[in-house]
C-alpha positions as CSV (number, residue, x, y, z in Angstrom):
1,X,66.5,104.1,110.3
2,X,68.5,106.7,111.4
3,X,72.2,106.0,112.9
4,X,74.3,108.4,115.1
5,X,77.8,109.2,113.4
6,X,80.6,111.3,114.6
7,X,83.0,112.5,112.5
8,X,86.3,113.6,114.1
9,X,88.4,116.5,112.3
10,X,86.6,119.7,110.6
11,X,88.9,119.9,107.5
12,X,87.9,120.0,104.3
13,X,87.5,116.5,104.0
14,X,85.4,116.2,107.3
15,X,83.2,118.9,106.1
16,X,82.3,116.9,103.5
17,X,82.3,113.6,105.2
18,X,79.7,115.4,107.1
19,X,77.2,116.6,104.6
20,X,77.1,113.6,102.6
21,X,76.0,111.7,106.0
22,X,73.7,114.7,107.0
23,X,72.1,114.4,103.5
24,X,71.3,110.9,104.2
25,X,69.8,111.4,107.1
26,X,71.5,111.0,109.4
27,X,72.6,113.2,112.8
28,X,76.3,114.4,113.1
29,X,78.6,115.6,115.4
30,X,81.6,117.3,114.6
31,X,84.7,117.2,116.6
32,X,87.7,119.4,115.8
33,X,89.9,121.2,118.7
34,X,89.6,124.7,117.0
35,X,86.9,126.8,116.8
36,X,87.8,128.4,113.7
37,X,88.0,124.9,111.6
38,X,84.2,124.1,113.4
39,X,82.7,127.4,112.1
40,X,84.6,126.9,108.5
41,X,82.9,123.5,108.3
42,X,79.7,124.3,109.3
43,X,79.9,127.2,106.1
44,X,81.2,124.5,104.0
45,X,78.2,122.3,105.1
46,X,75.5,124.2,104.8
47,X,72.2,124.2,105.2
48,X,70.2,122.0,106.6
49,X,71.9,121.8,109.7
50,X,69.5,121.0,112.4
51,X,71.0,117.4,113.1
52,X,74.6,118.5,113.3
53,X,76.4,119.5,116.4
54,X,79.7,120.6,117.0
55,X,82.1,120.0,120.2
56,X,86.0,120.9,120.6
57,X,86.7,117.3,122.1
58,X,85.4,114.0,122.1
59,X,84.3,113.9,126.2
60,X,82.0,116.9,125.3
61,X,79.2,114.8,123.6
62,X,76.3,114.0,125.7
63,X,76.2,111.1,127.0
64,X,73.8,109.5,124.4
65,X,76.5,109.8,122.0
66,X,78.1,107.1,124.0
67,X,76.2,104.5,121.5
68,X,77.1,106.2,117.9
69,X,77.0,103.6,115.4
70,X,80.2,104.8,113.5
71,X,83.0,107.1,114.5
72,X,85.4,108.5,111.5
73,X,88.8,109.8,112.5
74,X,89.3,112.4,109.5
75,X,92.7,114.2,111.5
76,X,95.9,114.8,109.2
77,X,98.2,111.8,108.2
78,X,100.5,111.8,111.6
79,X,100.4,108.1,112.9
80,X,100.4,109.6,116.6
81,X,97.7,111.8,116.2
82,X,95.6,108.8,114.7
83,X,96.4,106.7,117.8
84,X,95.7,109.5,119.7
85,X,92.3,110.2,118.5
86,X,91.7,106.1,117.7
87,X,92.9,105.6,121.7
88,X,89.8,108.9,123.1
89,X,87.4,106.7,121.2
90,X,87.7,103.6,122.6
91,X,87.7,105.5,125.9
92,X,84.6,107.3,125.7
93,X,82.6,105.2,122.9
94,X,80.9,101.7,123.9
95,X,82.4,98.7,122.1
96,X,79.6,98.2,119.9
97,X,80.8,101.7,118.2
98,X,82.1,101.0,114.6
99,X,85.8,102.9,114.5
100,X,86.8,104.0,111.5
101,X,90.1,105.7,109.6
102,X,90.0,108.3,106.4
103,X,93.2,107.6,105.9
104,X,94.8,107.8,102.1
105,X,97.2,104.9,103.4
106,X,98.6,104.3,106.7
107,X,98.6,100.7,107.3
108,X,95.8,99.1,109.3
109,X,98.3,97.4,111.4
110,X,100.1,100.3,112.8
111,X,96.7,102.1,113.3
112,X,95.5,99.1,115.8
113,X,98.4,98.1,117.2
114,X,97.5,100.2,120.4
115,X,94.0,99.6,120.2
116,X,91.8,97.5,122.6
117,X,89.0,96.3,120.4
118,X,90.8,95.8,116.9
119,X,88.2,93.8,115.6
120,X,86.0,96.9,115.5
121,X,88.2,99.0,113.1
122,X,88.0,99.6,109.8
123,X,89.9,102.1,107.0
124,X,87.1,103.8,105.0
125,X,88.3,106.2,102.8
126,X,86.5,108.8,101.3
127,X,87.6,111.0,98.2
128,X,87.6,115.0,97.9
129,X,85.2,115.9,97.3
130,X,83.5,113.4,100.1
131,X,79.6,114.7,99.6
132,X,80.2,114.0,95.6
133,X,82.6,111.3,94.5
134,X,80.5,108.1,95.2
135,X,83.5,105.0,95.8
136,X,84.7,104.8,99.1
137,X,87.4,102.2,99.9
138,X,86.8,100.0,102.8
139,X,90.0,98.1,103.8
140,X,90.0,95.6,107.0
141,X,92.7,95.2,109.4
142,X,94.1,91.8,110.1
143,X,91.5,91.6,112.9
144,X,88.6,93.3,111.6
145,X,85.4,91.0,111.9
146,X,83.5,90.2,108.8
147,X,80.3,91.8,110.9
148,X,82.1,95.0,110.9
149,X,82.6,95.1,107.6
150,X,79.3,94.0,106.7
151,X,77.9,96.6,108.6
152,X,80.3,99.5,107.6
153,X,80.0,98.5,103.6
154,X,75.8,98.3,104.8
155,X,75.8,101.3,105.8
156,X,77.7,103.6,103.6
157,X,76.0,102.0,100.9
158,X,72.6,102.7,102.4
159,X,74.0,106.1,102.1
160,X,74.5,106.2,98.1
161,X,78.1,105.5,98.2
162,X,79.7,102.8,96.4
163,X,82.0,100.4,98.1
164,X,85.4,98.9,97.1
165,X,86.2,96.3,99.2
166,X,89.9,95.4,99.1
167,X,91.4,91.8,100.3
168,X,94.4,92.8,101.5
169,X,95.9,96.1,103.0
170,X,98.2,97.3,100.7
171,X,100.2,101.4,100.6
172,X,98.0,103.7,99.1
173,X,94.9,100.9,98.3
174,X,93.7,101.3,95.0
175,X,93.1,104.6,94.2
176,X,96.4,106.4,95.4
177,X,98.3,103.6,93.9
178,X,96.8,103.8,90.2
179,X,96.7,107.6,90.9
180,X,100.3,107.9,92.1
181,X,101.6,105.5,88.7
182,X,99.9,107.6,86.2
183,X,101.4,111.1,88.2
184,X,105.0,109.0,87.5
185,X,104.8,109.0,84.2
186,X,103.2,112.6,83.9
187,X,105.8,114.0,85.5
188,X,108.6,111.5,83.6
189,X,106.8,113.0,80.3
190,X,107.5,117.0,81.4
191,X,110.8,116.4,82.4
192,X,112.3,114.8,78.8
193,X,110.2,117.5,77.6
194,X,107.4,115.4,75.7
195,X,104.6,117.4,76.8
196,X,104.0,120.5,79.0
197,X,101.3,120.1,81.9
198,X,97.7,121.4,79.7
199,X,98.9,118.7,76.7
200,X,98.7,116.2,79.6
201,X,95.6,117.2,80.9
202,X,93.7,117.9,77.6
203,X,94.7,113.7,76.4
204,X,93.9,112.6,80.3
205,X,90.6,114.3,80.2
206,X,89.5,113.8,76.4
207,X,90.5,110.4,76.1
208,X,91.5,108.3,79.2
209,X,88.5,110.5,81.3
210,X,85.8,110.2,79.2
211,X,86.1,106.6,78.6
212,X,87.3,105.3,82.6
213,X,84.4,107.2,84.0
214,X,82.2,105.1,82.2
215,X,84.2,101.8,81.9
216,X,87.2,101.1,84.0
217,X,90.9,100.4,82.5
218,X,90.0,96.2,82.9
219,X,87.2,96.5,80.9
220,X,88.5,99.1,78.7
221,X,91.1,96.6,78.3
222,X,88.8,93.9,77.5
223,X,87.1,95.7,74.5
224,X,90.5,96.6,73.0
225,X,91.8,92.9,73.1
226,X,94.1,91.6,75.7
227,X,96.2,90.7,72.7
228,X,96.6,94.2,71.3
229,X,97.4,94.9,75.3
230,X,100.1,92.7,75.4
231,X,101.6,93.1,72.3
232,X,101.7,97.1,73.2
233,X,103.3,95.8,77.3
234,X,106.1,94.0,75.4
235,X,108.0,97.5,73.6
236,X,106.4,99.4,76.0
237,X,107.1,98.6,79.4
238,X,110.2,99.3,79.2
239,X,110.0,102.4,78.2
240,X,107.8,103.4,80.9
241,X,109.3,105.4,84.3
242,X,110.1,103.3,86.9
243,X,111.7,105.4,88.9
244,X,111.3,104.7,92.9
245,X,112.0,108.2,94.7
246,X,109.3,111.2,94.0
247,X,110.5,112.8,91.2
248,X,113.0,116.0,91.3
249,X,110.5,118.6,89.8
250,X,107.7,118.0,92.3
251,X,110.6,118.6,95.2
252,X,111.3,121.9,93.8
253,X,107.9,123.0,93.1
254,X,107.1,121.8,96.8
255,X,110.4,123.9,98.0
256,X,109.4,126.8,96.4
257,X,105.9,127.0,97.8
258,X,104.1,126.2,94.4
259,X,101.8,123.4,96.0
260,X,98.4,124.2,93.6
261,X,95.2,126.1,95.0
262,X,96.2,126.6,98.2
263,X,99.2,128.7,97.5
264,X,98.0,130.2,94.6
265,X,100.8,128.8,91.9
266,X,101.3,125.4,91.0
267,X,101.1,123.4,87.7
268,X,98.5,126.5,87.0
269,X,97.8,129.8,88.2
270,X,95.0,129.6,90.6
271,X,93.7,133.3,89.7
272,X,89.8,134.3,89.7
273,X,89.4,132.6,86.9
274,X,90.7,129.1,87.4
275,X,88.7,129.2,90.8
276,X,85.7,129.8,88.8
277,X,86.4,127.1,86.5
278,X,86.4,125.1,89.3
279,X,83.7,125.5,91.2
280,X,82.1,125.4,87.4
281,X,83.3,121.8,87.4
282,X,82.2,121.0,91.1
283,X,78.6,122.1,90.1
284,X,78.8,119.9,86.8
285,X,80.4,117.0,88.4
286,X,77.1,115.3,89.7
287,X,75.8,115.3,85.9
288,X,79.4,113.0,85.3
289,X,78.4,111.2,88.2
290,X,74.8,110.7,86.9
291,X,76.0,109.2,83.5
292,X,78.4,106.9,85.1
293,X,75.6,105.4,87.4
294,X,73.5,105.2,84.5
295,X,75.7,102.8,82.7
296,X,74.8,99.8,85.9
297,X,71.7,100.9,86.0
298,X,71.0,99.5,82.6
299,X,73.5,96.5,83.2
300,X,71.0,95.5,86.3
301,X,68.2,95.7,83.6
302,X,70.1,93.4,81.0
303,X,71.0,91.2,83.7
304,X,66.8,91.3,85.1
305,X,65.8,90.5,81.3
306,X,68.3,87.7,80.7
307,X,67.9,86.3,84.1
C-alpha cells in the first residue's frame, strides 16, 4: 500500500530522507523555500523520480496532499523555525496527518508546546546518510498516542529501516549521546598528546567498528564478562574525561574555519583524494550493512529451530 509523505527541507539530509522513502515506494513531495536546494536534491536523489514533486511552500501542494500519511520537518536545528514549519502543518494538513521532527535533539516538549494536536507528533530521526544507515530513533512526546507511534515505527519499518524506540526523551537520545562521550574522550586523548587523530581512527575502526557493527557494546560486554568490565570501571573511570564544556581544540578549529568536508580542512585534508575515499566507502557501506543484518537473520533462525 502506498502512503503519501512529505518531507520538508531539501538539505542533505532531506534528500536522502527522500530517496530512501521513494525507493520504498512510496510518492514524495519536497518542500524547501529555495530553488537552488530543490534542484540540488533532486541530483542527489536521482533517478527514478516519477513520484516526487517539489514545491517552494507547504500551501503549494494540491489539495490531495491535504491527507499525507506522514509529514517530516528536516529544517536546520533553530527551535523557531521548527515551530514555524510544525505550526504551517497543522494549518494545511488534516489531523489524521502523522507530524514528525528529524531533529538530532531538541526536546519534544518545546517542539509541541505551540502545537494543536500534540498527540500526533513524533521525533524520528534519521542518520546521514538517511537512504543507507538502517536505525532510526523514534522518541514520543509526553502526549504522543501509542497509535502514532505504532503507526510511525509500522511504517518506517515497512520501509527497511530499523527502529529504536526510546522511553523517555532525553538530549541527544541515544546515538548523539554515546557518539558525543566517545568524541570526549578522543579529543581528551589528542590534547595530553596520547594519540594524534589517524591513531584514533585506525583502533575505532579496527577494533571497536568491526566488532559494534556486528554486536553492540551490551552484548560485547556480555561476552567479555561483566566482571572483567567492572573490575576495568573501578581504576578506570576515573581516569576517563569528564569534562562538561566542548573541549578548547574543537572551538579553535571551529574559529578558524576548519569544520571537515565542507570547508576543505579539518581533522583531515578533504583533497581529491580523501573525497574519493569517501564515496569509495559510501558505495561499500551497504555490504557492512548487509553483514550486520545477516547476524539477526540467523538469530531469527536459531530462535525458529529452538522454538
Amino acid at each position: 500500500m502506498q502512503h503519501r509523505v512529505v518531507v520538508i527541507g531539501a538539505g542533505i539530509m532531506g534528500a536522502r530522507i527522500c530517496k530512501h522513502i521513494l525507493r520504498s515506494g512510496h510518492p514524495v513531495a519536497l518542500i524547501d523555500p529555495s530553488k537552488e536546494a530543490l534542484e540540488n536534491a533532486e541530483k542527489t536523489i536521482g533517478n527514478p523520480r516519477e513520484a516526487l514533486t517539489t514545491h517552494t511552500k507547504i500551501d503549494a501542494l494540491p489539495d490531495l496532499w491535504r491527507a499525507a500519511m506522514m509529514v517530516i520537518e528536516v529544517v536546520p536545528e533553530v527551535l523557531s523555525l521548527k515551530h514555524q514549519v510544525i505550526a504551517d502543518s497543522e494549518a494545511f494538513f488534516d489531523d489524521s496527518t502523522l507530524i514528525a521532527s528529524n531533529t538530532s535533539g531538541l526536546p519534544t516538549a518545546e517542539l509541541t508546546k505551540n502545537m494543536r494536536c500534540p498527540e500526533r507528533f513524533v521525533i524520528t530521526h534519521f542518520f546521514n546518510p538517511a537512504d543507507l544507515i538502517p536505525a532510526v530513533e523514534l522518541v514520543p512526546g509526553p502526549k504522543t498516542s501509542e497509535a502514532v507511534v505504532a503507526k510511525t515505527a509500522a511504517f518506517l519499518q515497512s520501509t527497511g529501516k530499523k527502529v529504536a524506540r526510546l522511553r523517555a526523551d532525553v538530549p541527544g537520545f541515544i546515538a548523539n549521546r554515546l557518539q558525543h562521550a566517545l568524541m570526549r574522550e578522543c579529543f581528551h586523548l589528542m590534547a595530553t598528546g596520547v594519540a594524534d587523530a589517524e591513531a584514533i581512527d585506525l583502533v575505532t575502526r579496527y577494533a571497536l567498528g568491526v566488532r559494534l557493527a556486528m554486536i553492540g557494546p551490551l552484548l560485547q560486554r556480555d561476552l567479555n564478562g561483566l566482571d572483567t568490565h567492572l573490575n576495568i570501571a573501578r581504576y578506570l573511570y576515573a581516569d576517563l574525561d569528564a569534562r562538561d564544556t566542548p573541549p578548547e581544540t574543537l572551538a579553535r578549529m571551529v574559529a578558524a574555519g576548519d569544520i571537515g568536508r565542507k570547508s576543505g580542512q579539518g581533522f583531515y585534508t578533504w583533497d581529491a583524494e580523501q573525497q574519493t575515499k569517501m564515496e569509495q566507502i559510501e558505495r561499500l557501506l551497504p555490504e557492512l550493512i548487509a553483514l550486520a543484518a545477516q547476524v539477526d537473520a540467523n538469530e531469527g533462525e536459531l530462535r525458529c529451530q529452538n522454538g
